[in-house]
Structures are given as C-alpha cells and as structure tokens.
N, C-alpha and C positions, 0 to 999 in steps of 0.2 A: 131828517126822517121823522122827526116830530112833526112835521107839519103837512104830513101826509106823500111825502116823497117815498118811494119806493127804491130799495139799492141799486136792482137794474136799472132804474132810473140816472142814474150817478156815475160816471168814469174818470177815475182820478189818474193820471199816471204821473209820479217825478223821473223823469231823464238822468235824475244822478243814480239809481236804483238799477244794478248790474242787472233787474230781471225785465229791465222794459228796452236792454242795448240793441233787441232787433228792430225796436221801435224809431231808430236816431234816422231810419231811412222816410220820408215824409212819405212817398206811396205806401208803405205798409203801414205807417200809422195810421194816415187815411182810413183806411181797409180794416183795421182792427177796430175801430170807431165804429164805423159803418156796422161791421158784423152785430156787432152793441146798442145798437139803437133798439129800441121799443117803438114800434107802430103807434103814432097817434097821444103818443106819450109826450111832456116836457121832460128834456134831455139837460144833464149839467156836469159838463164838461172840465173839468181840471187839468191843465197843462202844466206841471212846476218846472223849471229849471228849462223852458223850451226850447230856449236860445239853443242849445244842445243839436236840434237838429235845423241838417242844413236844409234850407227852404221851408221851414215850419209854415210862415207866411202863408202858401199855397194851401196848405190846411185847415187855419184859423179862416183865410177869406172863404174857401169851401162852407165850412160849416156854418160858418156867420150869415150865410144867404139862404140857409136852409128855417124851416118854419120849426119853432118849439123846442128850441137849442139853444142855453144858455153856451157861452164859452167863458172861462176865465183861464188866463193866462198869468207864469209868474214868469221873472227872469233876475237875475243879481248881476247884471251890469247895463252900464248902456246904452249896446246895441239893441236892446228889446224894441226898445217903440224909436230909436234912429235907423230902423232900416225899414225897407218898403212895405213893413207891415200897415206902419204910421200912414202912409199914405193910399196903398189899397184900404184902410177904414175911416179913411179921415170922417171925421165926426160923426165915426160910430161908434167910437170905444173912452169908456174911460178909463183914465188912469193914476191909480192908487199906492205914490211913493210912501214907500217906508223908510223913515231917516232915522237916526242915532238920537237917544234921546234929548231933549232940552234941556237944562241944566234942574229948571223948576221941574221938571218928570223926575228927574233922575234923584234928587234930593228928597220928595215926597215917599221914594218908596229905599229911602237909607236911616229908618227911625233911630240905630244906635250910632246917627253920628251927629256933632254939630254944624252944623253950616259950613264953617272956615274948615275942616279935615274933612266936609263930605264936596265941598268946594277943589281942594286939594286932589281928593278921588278919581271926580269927573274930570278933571284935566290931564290925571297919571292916565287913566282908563279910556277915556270917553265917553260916549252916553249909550254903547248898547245894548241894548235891552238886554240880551244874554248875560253880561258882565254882572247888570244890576239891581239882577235875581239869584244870581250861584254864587253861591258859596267858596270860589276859587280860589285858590295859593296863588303865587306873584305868580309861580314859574307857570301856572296852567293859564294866567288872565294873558302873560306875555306869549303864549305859545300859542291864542285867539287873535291876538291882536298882529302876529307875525302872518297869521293866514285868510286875516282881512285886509290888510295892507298889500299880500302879496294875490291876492283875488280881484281885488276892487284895484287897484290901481297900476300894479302888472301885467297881469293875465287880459283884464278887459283893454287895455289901452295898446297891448300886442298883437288881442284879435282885432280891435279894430283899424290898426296899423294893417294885417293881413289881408284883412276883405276889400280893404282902398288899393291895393296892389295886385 
C-alpha cells in the first residue's frame, strides 16, 4: 500500500481461518473473488494454506488467464505444486520454498551462545525460524516440534496416500 496499491486492490484469504470455511468449496471461492475485483485495476491475490480446498487448481488456472491479476499461492505440504496444478501452469509459476533454517542462519541470530551449545541447540531443535526467535521453555519448543512432525510428515504423506486411492 505504500506503493500506491489500494486495499480493494488486495484479497487475502488463509483456509485455516474458520471464517473463510465456506470458501473450501472452489465455485464459491471463484465467485467471492470475482465479486472483488476492481474494474481495470491490478488485482493481488493471496491464497494461504490452499491445499485446503478440493480443486483449488481450477481457481488458480482461472484467475492466472485473466489480465492484471497477480496470484500468489501458499501451502505447507507437498501436494501443492505435485498435483495438477504444476502442470495446468507448467512454466508459469514460480516457486518459493521455505526450509528450516541452516545451521549458519540459525547461529547468526543465537548472540548469547557459543558455537558448540548454539551447535547443540540447532540439532536438539532444528533450524525453524519459529524456534529461533521465541523465547520458548523445552515443554512449549517440544510441543512445536510434535505438531511439525506430525503435520509435515503424517498428515501430508496420509493425504497423499488418499488422493492416489
């Protein structure tokens, strides 16, 4: 909005957020979009957590053929770009992983420790960004790390165990 974007201009929706649940249906997403457009305007689109709804795809390729319509798309496992979305945009889209930090990130931003205990840290913890800005107690870092392990390596390798079936 600093660079002259207006808010109509912008539609953000995250799918984790119980107030966009009528949205998981992809025609009324469509449609809620649509109603949202500005005439003659550039358009920028935020999808978070899309995966969420079934056939998003049909969406994303919708909008993406339309003129002066950014889209950006997130997802946290993945089937984001392994299913037929990858291929309705083959080499129109890029894509921007987010990985746990390096060990040289993760030590850069641990000033009160040294090396060999900030060494120690990133391997109790791992490198997520999250971890490696809060201020956490064991039980709250273990209690993140129980629900990325059981997100990212459960949950995603379940659905897509399901949708091959």
């Amino acid at each position: 909005m600093n660079h002259g974007v207006a808010e109509n201009q912008i539609i953000s929706i995250n799918f984790e957020e119980m107030e966009f649940d009528e949205l998981l249906d992809y025609k009324k997403l469509y449609q809620y979009i649509k109603e949202r457009m500005v005439d003659h305007k550039r358009m920028y689109i935020f999808l978070d957590e899309v995966q969420n709804v079934a056939m998003y795809e049909k969406v994303v390729d919708s909008l993406y053929v339309k003129e002066d319509i950014d889209v950006y798309i997130t997802g946290s496992n993945s089937y984001i770009f392994s299913s037929q979305l990858a291929t309705r945009l083959s080499g129109r889209y890029v894509e921007i992983p987010v990985l746990p930090c390096s060990f040289k990130e993760f030590y850069s931003s641990q000033k009160d420790l040294d090396k060999d205990s900030a060494f120690h840290e990133y391997m109790t913890m791992g490198g997520f960004p999250y971890i490696t800005q809060a201020l956490l107690q064991d039980e709250m870092i273990n209690m993140y790390m129980e629900g990325i392990y059981n997100t990212i390596l459960v949950k995603a390798i379940e659905e897509r165990i399901n949708r091959k079936q």
